[in-house]
Steps between C-alpha positions, in 0.01 A plus 500: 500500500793296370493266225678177404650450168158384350331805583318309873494705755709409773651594832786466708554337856767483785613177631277542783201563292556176318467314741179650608398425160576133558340501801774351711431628797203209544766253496763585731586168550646429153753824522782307362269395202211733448253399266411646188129607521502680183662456188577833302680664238741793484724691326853610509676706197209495370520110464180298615576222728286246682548318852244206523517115617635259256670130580381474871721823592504875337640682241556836314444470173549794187263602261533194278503255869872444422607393911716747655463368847344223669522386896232274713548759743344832370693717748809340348335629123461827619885512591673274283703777256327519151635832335825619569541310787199691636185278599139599494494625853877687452283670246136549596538867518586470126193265389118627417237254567179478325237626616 
């Protein structure tokens, strides 16, 4: 069992897990903007983040909900560099996800 930096057990996921996750496979017409069907929080460097809705549009947000990112598209979020030049999907293998 893994564990955030809280002590919550977590896990990890590939790319194509995540989108199972987010169920995007029932909306294959919206491939260029999939929606988000569930907000969540990970971790990466043992740093909590968020990705939720906020403003008509999403965002990634840190621990204190300081915006790191923020597109109306949320496959744009997922790859819009946010550490290092790395984006959330560049770096999925590197996040745990709450359980």
């Amino acid at each position: 069992m893994l564990h955030g930096a809280d002590g919550q057990n977590t896990n990890k996921m590939t790319w194509d897990q995540f989108i199972k996750f987010q169920r995007w496979e029932e909306f294959p017409e919206r491939s260029d903007n999939p929606p988000m069907t569930v907000d969540f929080m990970f971790w990466k460097d043992g740093q909590k983040f968020y990705c939720t809705g906020e403003d008509h549009g999403f965002v990634i947000v840190d621990a204190d909900w300081n915006r790191l990112a923020y597109d109306k598209n949320f496959l744009k979020l997922l790859e819009t560099p946010i550490w290092g030049g790395r984006s959330f999907k560049d770096s999925i293998d590197d996040l745990l996800f709450a359980d």
